[in-house]
N, CA, C and O atoms as CSV, one atom per row, in Angstrom:
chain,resi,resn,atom,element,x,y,z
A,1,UNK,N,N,79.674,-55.057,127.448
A,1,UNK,CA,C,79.943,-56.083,128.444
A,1,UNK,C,C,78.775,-57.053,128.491
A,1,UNK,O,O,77.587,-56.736,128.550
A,2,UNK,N,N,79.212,-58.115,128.461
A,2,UNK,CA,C,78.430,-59.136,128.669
A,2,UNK,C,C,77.408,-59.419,130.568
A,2,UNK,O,O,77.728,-58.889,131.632
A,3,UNK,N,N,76.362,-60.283,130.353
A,3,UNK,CA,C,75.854,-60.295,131.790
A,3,UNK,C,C,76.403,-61.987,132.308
A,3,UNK,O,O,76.273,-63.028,131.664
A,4,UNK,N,N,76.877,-61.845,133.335
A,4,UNK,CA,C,77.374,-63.486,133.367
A,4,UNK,C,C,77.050,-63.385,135.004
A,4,UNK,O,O,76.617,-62.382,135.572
A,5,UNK,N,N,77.323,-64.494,135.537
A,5,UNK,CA,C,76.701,-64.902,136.958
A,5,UNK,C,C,77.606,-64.287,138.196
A,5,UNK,O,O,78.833,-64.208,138.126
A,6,UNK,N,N,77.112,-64.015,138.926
A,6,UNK,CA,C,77.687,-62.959,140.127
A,6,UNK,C,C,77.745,-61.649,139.685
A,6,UNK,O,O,78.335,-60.861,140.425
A,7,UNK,N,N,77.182,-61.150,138.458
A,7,UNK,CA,C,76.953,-59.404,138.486
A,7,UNK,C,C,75.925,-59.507,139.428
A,7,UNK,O,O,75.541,-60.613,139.809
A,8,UNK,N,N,75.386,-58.344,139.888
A,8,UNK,CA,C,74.290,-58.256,140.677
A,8,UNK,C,C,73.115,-57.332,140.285
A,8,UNK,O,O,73.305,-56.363,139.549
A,9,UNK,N,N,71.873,-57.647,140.796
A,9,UNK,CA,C,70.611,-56.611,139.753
A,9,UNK,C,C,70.209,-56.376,140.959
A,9,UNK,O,O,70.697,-56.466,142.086
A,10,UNK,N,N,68.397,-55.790,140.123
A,10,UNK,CA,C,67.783,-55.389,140.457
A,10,UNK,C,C,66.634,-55.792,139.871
A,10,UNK,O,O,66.753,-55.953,138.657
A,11,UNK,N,N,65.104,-56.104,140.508
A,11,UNK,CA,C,63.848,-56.044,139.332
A,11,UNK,C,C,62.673,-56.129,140.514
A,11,UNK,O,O,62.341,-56.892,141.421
A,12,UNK,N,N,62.266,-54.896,139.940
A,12,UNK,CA,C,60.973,-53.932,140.698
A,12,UNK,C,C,59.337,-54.852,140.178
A,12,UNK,O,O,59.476,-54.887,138.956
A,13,UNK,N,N,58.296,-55.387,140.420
A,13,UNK,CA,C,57.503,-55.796,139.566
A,13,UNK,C,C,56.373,-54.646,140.261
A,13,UNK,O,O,56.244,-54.794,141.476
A,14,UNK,N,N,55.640,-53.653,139.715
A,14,UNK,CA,C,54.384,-53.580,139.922
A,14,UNK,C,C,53.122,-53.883,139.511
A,14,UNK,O,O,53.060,-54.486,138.440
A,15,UNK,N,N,52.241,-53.667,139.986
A,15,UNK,CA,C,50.530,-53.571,139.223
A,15,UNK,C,C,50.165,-52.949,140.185
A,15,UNK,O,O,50.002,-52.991,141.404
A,16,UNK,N,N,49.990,-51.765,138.442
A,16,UNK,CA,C,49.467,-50.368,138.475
A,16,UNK,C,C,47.765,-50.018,138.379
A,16,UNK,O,O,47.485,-50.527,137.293
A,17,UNK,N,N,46.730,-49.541,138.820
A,17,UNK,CA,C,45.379,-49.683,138.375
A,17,UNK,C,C,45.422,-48.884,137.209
A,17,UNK,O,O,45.807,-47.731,137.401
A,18,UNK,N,N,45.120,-49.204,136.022
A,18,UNK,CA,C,44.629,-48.435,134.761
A,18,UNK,C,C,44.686,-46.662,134.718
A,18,UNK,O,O,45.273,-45.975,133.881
A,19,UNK,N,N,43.941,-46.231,135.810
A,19,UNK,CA,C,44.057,-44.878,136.020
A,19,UNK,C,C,45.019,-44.300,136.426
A,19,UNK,O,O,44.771,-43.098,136.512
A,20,UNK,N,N,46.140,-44.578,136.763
A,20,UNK,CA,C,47.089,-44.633,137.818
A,20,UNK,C,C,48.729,-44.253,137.006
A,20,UNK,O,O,49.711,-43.635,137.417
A,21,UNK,N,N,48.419,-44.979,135.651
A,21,UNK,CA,C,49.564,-45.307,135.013
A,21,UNK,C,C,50.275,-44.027,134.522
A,21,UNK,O,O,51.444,-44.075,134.139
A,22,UNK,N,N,49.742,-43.172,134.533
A,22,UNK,CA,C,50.360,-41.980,133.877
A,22,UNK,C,C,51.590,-41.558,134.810
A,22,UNK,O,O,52.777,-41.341,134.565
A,23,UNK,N,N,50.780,-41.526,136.045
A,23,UNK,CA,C,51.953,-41.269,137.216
A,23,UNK,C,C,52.979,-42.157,136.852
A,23,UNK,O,O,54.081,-41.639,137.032
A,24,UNK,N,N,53.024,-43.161,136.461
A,24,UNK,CA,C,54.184,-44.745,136.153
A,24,UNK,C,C,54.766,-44.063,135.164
A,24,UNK,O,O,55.908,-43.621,135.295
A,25,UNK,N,N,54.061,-43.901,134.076
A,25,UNK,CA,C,55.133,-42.962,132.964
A,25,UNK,C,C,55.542,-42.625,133.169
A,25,UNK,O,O,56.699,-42.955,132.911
A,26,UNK,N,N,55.282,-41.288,134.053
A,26,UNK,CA,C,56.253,-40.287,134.377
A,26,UNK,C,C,57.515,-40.586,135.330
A,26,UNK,O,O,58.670,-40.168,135.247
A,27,UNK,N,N,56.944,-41.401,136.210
A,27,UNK,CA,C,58.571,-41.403,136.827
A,27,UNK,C,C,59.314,-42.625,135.876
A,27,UNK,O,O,60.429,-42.978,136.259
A,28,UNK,N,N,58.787,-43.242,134.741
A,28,UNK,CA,C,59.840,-44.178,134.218
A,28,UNK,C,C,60.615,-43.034,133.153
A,28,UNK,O,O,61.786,-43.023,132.771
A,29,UNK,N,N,59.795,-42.345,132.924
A,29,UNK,CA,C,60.654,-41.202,131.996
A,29,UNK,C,C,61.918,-40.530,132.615
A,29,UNK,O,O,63.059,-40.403,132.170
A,30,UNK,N,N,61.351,-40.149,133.766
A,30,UNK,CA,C,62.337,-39.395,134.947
A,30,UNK,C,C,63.211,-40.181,134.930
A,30,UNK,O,O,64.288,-39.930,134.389
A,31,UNK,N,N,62.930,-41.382,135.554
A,31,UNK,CA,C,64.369,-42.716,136.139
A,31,UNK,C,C,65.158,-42.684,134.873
A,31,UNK,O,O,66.364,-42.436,134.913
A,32,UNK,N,N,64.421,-42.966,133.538
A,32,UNK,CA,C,65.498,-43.494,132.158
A,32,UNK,C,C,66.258,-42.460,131.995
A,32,UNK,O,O,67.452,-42.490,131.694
A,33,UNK,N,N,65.409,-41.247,132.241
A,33,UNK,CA,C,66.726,-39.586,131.822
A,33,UNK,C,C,68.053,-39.297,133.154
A,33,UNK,O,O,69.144,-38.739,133.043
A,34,UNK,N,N,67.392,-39.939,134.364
A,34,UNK,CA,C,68.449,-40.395,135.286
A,34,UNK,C,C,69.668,-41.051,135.187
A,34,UNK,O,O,70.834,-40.796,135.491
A,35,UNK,N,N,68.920,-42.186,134.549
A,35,UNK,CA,C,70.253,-43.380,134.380
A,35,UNK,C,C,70.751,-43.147,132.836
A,35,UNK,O,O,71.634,-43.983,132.643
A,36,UNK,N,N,70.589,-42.503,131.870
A,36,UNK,CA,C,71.397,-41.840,130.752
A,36,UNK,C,C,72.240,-40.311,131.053
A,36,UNK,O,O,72.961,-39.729,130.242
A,37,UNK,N,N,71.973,-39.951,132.197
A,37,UNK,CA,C,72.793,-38.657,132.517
A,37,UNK,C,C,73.904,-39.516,133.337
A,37,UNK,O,O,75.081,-39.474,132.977
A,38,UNK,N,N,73.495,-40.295,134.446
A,38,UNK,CA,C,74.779,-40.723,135.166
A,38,UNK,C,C,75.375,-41.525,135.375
A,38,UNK,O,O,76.274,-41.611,136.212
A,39,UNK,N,N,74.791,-42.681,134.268
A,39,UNK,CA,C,75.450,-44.024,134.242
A,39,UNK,C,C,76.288,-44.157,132.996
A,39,UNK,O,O,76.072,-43.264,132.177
A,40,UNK,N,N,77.153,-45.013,132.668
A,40,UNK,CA,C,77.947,-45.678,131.978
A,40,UNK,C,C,77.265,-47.044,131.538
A,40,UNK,O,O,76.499,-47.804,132.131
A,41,UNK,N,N,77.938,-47.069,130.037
A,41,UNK,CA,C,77.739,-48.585,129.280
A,41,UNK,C,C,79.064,-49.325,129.168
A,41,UNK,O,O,79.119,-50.536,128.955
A,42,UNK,N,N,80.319,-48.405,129.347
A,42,UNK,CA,C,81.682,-49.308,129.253
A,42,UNK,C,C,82.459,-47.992,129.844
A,42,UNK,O,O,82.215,-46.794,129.701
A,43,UNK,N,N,83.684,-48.808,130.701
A,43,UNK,CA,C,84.969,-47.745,131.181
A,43,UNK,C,C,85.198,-48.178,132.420
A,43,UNK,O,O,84.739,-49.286,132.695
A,44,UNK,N,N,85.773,-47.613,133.219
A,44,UNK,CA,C,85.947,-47.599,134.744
A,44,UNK,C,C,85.034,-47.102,135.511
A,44,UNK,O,O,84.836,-47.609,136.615
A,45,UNK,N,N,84.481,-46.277,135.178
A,45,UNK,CA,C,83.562,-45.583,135.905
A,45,UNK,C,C,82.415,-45.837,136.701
A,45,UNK,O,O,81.448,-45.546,135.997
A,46,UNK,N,N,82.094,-46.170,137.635
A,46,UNK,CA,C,80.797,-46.815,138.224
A,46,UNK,C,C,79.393,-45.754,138.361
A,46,UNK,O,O,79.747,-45.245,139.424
A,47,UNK,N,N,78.309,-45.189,138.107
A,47,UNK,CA,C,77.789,-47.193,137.846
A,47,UNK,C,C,78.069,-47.654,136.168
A,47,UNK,O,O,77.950,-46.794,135.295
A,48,UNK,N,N,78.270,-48.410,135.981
A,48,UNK,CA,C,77.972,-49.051,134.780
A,48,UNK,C,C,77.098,-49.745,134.430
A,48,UNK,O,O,77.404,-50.887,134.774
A,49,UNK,N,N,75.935,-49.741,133.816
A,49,UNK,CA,C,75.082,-50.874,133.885
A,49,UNK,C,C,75.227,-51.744,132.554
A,49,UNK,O,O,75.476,-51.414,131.395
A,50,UNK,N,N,75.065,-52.547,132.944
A,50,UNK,CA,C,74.999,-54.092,131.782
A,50,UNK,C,C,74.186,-53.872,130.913
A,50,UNK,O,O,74.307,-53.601,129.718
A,51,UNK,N,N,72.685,-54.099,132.067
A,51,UNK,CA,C,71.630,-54.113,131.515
A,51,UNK,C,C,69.931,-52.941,132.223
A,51,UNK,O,O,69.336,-52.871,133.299
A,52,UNK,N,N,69.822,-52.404,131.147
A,52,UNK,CA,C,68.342,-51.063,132.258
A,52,UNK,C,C,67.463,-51.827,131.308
A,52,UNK,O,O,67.964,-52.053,130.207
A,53,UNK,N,N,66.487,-52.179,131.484
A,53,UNK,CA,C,65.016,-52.222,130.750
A,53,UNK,C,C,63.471,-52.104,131.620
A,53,UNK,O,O,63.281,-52.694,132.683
A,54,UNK,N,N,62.523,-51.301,130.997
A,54,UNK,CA,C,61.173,-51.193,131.901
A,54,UNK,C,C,60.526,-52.149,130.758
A,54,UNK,O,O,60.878,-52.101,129.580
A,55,UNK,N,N,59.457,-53.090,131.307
A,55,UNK,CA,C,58.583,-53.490,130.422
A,55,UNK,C,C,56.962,-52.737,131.202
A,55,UNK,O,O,56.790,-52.063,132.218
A,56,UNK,N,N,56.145,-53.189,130.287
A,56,UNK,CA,C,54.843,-52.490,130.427
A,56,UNK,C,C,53.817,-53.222,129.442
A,56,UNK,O,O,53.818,-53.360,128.218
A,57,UNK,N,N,52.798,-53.703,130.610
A,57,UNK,CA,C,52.003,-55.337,129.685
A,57,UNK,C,C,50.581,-54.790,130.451
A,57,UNK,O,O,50.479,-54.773,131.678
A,58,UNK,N,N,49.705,-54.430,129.699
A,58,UNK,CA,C,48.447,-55.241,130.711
A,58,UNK,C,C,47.775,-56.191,131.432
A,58,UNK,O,O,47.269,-57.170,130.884
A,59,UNK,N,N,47.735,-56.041,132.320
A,59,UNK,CA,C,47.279,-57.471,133.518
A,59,UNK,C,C,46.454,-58.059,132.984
A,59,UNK,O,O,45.419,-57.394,132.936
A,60,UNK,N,N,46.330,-59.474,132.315
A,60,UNK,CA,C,45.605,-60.705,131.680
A,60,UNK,C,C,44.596,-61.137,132.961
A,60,UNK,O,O,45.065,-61.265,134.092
A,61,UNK,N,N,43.374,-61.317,132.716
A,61,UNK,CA,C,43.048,-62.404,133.737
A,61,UNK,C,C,43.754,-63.986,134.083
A,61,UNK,O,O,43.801,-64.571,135.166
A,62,UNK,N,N,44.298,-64.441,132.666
A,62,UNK,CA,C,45.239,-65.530,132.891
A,62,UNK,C,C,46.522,-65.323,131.773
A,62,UNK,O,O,46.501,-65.459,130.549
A,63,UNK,N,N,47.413,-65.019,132.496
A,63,UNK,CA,C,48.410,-64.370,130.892
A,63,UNK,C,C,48.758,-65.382,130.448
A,63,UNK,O,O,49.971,-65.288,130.263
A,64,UNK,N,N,48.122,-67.083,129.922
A,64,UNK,CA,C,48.675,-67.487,128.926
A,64,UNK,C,C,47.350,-67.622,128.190
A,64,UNK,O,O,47.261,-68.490,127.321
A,65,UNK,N,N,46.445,-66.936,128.431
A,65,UNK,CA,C,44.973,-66.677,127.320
A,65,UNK,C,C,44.924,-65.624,127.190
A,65,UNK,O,O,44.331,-64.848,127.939
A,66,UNK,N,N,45.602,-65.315,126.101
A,66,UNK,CA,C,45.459,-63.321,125.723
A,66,UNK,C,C,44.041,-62.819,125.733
A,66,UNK,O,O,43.598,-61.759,126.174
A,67,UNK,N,N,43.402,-63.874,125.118
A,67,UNK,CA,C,41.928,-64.008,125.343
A,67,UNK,C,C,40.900,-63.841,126.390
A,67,UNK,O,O,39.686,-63.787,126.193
A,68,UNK,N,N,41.503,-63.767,127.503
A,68,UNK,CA,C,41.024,-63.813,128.808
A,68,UNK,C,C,40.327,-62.742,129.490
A,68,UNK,O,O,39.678,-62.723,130.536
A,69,UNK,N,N,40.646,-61.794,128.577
A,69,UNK,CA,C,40.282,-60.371,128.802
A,69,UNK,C,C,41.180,-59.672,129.876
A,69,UNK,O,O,41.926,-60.462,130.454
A,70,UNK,N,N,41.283,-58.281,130.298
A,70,UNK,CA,C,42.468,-57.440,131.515
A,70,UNK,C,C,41.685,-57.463,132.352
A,70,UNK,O,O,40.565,-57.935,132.160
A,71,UNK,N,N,42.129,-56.875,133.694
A,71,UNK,CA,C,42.293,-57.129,134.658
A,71,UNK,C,C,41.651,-55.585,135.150
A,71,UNK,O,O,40.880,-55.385,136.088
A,72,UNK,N,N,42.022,-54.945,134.544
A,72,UNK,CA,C,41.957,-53.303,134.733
A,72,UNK,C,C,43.063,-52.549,135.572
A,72,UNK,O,O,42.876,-51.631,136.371
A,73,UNK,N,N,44.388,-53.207,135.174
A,73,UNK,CA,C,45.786,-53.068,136.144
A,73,UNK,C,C,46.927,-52.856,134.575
A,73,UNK,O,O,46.674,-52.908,133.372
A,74,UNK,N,N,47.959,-52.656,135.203
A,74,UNK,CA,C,48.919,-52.543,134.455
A,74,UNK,C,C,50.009,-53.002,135.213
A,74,UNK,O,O,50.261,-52.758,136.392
A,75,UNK,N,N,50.787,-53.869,134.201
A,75,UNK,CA,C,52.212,-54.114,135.158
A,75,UNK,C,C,53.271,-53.923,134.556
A,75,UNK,O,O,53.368,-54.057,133.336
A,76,UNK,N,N,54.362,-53.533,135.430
A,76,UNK,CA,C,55.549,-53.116,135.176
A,76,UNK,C,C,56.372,-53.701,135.964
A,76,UNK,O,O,56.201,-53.865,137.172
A,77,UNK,N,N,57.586,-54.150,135.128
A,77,UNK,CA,C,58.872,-54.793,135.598
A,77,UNK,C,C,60.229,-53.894,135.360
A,77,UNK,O,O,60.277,-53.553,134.178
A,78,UNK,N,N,61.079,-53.524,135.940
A,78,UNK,CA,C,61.858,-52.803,136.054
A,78,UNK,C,C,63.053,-53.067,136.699
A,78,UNK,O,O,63.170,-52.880,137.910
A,79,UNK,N,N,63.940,-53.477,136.014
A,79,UNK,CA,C,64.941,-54.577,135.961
A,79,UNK,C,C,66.550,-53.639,135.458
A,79,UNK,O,O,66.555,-52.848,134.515
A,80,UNK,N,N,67.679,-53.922,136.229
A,80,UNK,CA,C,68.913,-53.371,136.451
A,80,UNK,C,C,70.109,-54.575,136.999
A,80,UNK,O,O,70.212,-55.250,138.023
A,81,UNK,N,N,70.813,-54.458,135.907
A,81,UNK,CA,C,72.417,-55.170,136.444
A,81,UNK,C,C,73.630,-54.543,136.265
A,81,UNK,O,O,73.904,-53.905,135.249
A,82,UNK,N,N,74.419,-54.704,137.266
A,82,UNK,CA,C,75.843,-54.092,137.382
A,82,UNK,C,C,76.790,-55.093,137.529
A,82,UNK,O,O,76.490,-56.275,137.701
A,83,UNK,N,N,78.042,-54.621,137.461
A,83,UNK,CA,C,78.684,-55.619,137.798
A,83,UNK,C,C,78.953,-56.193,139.046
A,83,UNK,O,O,78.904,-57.417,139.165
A,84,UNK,N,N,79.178,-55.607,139.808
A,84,UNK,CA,C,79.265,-56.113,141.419
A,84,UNK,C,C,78.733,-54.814,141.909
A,84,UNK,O,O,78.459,-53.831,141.221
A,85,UNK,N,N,78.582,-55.009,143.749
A,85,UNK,CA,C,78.355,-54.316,144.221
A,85,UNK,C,C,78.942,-52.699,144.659
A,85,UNK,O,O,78.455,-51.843,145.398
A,86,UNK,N,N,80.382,-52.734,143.725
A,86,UNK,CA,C,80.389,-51.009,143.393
A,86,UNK,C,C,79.312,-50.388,142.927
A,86,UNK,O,O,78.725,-49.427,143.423
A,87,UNK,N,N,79.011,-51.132,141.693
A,87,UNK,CA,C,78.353,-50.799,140.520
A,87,UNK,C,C,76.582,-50.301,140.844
A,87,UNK,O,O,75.825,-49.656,140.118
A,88,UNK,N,N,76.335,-50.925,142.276
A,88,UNK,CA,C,74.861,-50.945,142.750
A,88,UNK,C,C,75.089,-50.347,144.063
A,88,UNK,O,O,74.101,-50.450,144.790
A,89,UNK,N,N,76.324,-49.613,144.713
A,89,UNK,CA,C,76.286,-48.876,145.811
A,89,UNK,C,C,76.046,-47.195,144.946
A,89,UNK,O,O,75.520,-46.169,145.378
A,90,UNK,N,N,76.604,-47.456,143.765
A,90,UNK,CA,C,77.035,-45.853,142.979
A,90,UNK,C,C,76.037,-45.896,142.343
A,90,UNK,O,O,76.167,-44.885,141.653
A,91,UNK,N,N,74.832,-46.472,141.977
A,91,UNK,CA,C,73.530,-46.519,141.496
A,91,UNK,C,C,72.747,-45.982,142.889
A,91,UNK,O,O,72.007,-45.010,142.735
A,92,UNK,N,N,72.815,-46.314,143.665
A,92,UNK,CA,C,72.171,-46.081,144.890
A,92,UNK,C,C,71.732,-44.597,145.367
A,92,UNK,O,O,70.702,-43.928,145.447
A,93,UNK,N,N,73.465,-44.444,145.705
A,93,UNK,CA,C,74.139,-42.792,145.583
A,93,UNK,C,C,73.613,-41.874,144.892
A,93,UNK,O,O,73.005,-40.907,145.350
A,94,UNK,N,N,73.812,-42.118,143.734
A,94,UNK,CA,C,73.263,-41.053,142.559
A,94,UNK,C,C,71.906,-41.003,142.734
A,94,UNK,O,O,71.331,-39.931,142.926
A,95,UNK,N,N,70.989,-42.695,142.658
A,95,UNK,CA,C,69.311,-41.889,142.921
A,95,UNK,C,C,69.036,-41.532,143.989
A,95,UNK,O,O,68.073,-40.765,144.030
A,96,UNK,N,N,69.726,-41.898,145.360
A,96,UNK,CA,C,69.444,-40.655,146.541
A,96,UNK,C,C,69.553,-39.405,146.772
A,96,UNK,O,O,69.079,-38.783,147.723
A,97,UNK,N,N,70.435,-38.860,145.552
A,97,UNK,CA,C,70.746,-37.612,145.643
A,97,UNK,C,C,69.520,-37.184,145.097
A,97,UNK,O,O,69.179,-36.197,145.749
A,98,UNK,N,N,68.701,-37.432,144.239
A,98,UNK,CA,C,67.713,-36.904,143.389
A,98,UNK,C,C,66.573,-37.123,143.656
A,98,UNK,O,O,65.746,-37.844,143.099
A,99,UNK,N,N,66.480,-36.158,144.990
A,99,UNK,CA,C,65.323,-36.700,146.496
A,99,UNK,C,C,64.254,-36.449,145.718
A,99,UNK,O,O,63.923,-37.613,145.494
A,100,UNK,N,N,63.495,-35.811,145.159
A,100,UNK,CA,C,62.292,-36.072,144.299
A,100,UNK,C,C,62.119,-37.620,143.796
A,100,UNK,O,O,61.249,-38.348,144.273
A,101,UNK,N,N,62.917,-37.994,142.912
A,101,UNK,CA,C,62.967,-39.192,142.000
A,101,UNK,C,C,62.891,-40.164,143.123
A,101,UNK,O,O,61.986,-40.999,143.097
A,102,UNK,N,N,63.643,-40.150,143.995
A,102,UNK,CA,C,64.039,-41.144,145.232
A,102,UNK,C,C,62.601,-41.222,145.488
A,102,UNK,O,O,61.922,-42.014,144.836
A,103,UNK,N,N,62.038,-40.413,146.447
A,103,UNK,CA,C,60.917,-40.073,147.600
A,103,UNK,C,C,59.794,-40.546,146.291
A,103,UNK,O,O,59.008,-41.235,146.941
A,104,UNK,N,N,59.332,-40.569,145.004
A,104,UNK,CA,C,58.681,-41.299,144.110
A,104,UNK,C,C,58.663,-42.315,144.105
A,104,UNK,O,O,57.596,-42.884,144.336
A,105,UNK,N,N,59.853,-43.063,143.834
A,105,UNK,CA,C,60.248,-44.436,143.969
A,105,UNK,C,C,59.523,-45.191,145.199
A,105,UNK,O,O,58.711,-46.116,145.217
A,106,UNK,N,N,60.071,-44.513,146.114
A,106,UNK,CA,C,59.604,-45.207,147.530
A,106,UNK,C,C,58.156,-45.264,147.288
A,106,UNK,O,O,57.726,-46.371,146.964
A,107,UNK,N,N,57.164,-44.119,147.396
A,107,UNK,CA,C,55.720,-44.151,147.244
A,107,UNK,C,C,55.376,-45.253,146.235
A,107,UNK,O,O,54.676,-46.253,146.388
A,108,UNK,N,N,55.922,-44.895,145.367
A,108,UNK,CA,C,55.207,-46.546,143.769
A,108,UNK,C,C,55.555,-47.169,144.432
A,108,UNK,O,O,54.770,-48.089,144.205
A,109,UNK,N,N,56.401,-47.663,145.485
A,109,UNK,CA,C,57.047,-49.367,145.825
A,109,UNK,C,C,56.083,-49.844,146.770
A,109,UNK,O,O,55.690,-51.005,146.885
A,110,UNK,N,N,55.706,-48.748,147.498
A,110,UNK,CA,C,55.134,-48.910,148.677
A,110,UNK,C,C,53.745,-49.060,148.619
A,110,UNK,O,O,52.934,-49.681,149.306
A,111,UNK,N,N,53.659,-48.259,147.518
A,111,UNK,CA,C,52.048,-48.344,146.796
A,111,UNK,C,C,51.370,-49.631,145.864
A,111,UNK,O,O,50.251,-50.142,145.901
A,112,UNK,N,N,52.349,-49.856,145.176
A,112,UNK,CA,C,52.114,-50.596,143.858
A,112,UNK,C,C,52.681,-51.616,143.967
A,112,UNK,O,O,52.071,-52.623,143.607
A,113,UNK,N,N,54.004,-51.751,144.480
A,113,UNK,CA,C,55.096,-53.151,143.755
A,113,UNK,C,C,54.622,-54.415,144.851
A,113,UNK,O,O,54.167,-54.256,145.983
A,114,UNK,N,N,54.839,-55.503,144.251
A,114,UNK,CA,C,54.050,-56.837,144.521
A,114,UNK,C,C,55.204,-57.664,144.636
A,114,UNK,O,O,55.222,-58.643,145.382
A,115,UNK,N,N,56.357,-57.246,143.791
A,115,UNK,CA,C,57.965,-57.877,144.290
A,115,UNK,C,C,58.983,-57.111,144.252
A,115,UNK,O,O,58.872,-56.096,143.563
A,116,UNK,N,N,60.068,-57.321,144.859
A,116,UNK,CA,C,61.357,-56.428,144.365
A,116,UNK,C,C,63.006,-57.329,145.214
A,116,UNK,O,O,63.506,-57.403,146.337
A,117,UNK,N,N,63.321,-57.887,143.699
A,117,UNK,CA,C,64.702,-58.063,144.480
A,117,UNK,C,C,65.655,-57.280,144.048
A,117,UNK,O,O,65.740,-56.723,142.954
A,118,UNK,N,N,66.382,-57.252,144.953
A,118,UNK,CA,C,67.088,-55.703,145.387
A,118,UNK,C,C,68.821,-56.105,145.548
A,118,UNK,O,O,69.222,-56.488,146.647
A,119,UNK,N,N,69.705,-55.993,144.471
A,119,UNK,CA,C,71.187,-56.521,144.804
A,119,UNK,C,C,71.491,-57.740,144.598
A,119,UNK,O,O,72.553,-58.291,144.887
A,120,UNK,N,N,70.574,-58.188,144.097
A,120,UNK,CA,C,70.547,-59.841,144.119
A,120,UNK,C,C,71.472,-60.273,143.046
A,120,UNK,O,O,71.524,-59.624,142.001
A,121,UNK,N,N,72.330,-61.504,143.265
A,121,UNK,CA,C,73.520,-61.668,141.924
A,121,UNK,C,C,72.560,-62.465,141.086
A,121,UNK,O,O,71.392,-62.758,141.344
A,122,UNK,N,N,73.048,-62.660,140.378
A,122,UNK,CA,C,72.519,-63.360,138.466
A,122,UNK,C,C,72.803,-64.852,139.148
A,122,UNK,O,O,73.894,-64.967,139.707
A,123,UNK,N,N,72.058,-65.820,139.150
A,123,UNK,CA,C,72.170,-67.103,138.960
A,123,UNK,C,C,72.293,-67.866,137.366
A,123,UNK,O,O,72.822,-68.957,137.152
A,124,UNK,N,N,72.022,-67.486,136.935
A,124,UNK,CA,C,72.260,-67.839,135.505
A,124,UNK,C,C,71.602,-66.952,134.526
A,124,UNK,O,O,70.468,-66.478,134.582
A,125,UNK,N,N,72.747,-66.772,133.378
A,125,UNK,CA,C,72.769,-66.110,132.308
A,125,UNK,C,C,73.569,-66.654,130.976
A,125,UNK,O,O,74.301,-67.643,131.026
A,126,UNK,N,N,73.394,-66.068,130.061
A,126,UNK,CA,C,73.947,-66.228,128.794
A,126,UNK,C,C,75.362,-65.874,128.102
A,126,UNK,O,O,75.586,-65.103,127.168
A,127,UNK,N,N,76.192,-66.627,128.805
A,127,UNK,CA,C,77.652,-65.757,128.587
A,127,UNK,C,C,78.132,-66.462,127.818
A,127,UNK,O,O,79.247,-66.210,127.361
C-alpha cells in the first residue's frame, strides 16, 4: 500500500546522551519485534502499517557541517503510518497491552523526546 494524504502517523524525535543509548537500542529492538509479531503489511486486519522506520544519527554541532564535530547526544526519529485512525487505535491497544514496552516508552518520552506528533494525518506525500 501506498502512503497518500489523510493516512495518519506518528514521529517520536529524541536526543539521547551518548551513554544512554544502549537503553535506546534496546527498547527499539523490543518495539521492532513488537510491531513484526502484531502488525500487518496488507489485508483487513488492523493495525496495518504503511510505513515503521527508526533512524539513528549523531547530534552535529551544526548538521549541515559534518565537520562540526558531535554534540555528545544521539538522536532518534521514530516514525509510523496507518491508514486511518482504526489503524492507530489497534496500534495503541496492542502496545498497551505490553505494559513493560508501554511504561519504557513513556520514561524515553518523558526523558529524552524533544518532539512527538502523535495521530497526525500526512499532509503531503508521494502517491
Amino acid at each position: 500500500m501506498s502512503i497518500k494524504r489523510g493516512n495518519l502517523g506518528f514521529h517520536v524525535s529524541f536526543v539521547v546522551p551518548n551513554e544512554a543509548t544502549e537503553r535506546m537500542d534496546q527498547f527499539i529492538t523490543t518495539h521492532e519485534q513488537f510491531m513484526r509479531e502484531t502488525h500487518h503489511l496488507s489485508g483487513d486486519q488492523e493495525p496495518i502499517v504503511l510505513s515503521y522506520s527508526v533512524f539513528k544519527s549523531p547530534e552535529l554541532n551544526n548538521p549541515f557541517d559534518p565537520n562540526s564535530g558531535e554534540t555528545g547526544n544521539t538522536l532518534y526519529g521514530l516514525t509510523e503510518i496507518y491508514n486511518g485512525p482504526e489503524g492507530v487505535q489497534a496500534h495503541m491497544t496492542l502496545g498497551q497491552q505490553r505494559e513493560a514496552m508501554f511504561a519504557e516508552l513513556v520514561d524515553l518520552t518523558n526523558t529524552y523526546s524533544v518532539a512527538g506528533i502523535l495521530g497526525a494525518p500526512v499532509i503531503a506525500a508521494m502517491e
